[in-house]
N, C-alpha and C positions, 0 to 999 in steps of 0.2 A: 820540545813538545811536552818533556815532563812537569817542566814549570809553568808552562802555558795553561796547564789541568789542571795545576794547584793554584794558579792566579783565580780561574774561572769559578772552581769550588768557593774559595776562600770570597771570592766578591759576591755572589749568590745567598753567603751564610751571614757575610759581615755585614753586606747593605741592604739585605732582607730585608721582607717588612714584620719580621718575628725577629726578636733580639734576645739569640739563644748564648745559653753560656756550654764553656768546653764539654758540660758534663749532662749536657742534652743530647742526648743519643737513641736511635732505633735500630734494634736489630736487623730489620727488611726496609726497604722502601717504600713498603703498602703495608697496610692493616687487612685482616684476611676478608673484609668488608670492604672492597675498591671498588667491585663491580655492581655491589649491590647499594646501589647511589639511595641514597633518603629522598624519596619524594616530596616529604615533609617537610626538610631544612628549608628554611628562610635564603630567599637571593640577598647575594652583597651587595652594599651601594655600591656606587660606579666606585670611588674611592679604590677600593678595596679588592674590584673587581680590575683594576689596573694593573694592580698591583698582583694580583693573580696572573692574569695574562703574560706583567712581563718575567715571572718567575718559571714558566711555564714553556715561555718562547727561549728563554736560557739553556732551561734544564734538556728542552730539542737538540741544540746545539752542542754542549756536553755530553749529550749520550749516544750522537752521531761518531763525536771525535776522539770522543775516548772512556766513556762508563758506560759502557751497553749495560750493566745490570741495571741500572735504571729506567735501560725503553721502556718495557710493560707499562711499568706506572706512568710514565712520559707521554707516550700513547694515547693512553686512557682519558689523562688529564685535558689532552692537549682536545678532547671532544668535548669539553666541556668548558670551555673559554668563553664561549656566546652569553651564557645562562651560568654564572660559577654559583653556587650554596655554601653553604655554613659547614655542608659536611667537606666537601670536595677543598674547603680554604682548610680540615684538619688532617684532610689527606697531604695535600701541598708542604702543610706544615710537618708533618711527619717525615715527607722527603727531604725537606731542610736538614731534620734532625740526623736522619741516614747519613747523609752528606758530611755533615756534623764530624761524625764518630769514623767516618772511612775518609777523611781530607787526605791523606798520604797515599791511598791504592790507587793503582796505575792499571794498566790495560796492558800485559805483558803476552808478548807473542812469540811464538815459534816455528820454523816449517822446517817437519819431517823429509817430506817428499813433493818437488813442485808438480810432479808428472801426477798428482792422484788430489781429486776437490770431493771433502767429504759436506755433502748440504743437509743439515739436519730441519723437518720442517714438523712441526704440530700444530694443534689447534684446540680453543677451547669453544662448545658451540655454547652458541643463543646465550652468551655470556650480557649483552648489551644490553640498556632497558627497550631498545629497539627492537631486540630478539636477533640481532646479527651477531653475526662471530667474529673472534678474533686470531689472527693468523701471527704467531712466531717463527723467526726460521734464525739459523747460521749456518756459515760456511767456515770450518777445519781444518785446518791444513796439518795438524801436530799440534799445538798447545793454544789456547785463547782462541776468540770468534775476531777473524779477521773482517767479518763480513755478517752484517748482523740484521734483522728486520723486528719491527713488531707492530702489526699497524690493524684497525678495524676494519674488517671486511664491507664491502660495498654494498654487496645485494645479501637479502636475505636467504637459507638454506632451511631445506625440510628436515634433516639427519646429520648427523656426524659425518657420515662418506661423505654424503654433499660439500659439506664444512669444507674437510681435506680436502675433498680434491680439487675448490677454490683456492685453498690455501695456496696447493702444490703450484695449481695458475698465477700464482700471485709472486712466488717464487721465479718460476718459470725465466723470466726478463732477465733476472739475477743472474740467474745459473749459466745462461748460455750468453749473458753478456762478460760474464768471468772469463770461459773458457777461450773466445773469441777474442780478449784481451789479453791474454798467455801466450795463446798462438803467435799473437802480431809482435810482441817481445821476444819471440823466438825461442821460447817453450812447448815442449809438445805435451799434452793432455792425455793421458792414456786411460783413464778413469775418471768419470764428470758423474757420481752418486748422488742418489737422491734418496734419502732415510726417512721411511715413518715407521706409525706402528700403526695402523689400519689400515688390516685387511682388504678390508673390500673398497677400499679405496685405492688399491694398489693393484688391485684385476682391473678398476676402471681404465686405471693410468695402462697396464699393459695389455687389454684385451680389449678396450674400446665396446662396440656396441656390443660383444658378445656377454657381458656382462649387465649390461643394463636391463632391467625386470623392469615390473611393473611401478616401483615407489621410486624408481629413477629416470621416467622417461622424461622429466621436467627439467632435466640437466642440459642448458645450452650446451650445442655442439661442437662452439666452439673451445669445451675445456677438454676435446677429445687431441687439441694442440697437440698434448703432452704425450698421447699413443704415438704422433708422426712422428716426432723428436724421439723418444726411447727407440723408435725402431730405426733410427738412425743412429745411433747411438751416442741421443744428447749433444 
């Protein structure tokens, strides 16, 4: 597996369509400007925008099987494949460089405890130029994200709670398709956590209508899912 990750790295940098030397490198995978795309950049010719795509369709596949710190940008990029710019080919190309300077780092795992699933979920809102959010999450078990997501929200949201508590819907399928998979291996689950850090998105999750005001009755009902399951206990 470990060579398989440095093969995939190494053919992404080496048959790129940037022809980077050792000592091209980036500290992150994104510039702190990813989300805020240039409206202004110039479209690639097809050419070039092939060539984006299949860099793009690679770095998916890498960050599935083994460099989660690349989803976010992965992600991102991956929504803009149709229509690629001039800015978005210097993002691409920066992930290159990332890649570049980290060819050797590996995705290293540990499990503390199989009886206990820690799911970390956040969100940033109306990060899109569409005004939609985007939902991160992992799942912990003791060291490294065994279990990783980072992907653009669907429907648009009015606030932050809104945000999460998509977010936490969006997790959801994760969470209780893990645990249900433990079970049939003939583990028992004695702890299935679900971690944010919004408030009031977390009286949605366990108090259901009793919570909802006036700037949240626009919240389908079916993200109230997540009330039945907590009161089952997940």
């Amino acid at each position: 597996m470990r060579f398989e990750q440095f093969d995939k790295v190494a053919d992404m940098i080496d048959n790129g369509p940037v022809k980077l030397k050792r000592s091209d490198t980036a500290m992150t995978p994104a510039s702190s400007d990813l989300m805020n795309r240039n409206i202004n950049a110039k479209y690639l010719v097809k050419m070039r925008k092939e060539k984006f795509h299949n860099i793009v369709a690679k770095a998916i596949f890498l960050s599935k099987r083994s460099r989660p710190d690349i989803q976010p940008t992965v992600a991102v990029l991956a929504t803009r494949v149709r229509k690629p710019s001039e800015s978005d080919w210097s993002e691409m190309v920066r992930l290159l460089k990332y890649l570049n300077g980290t060819r050797k780092k590996c995705l290293t795992l540990r499990v503390d405890n199989l009886n206990i699933l820690k799911w970390y979920v956040d969100v940033s809102f109306g990060v899109h130029l569409d005004f939609k959010s985007h939902t991160g999450g992992v799942l912990a078990m003791g060291h490294g994200a065994l279990i990783s997501m980072s992907r653009k929200q669907k429907l648009n949201t009015r606030n932050t709670c809104e945000a999460e508590l998509v977010g936490a819907d969006e997790m959801a399928v994760l969470i209780l398709w893990t645990k249900l998979f433990l079970e049939e291996l003939g583990y028992t689950v004695d702890s299935n956590i679900l971690k944010q850090d919004n408030k009031a998105a977390i009286l949605l999750e366990t108090n259901g209508r009793k919570s909802v005001g006036r700037r949240n009755r626009a919240i389908n009902v079916r993200y109230f899912f997540l009330l039945i399951k907590l009161q089952e206990g997940m």
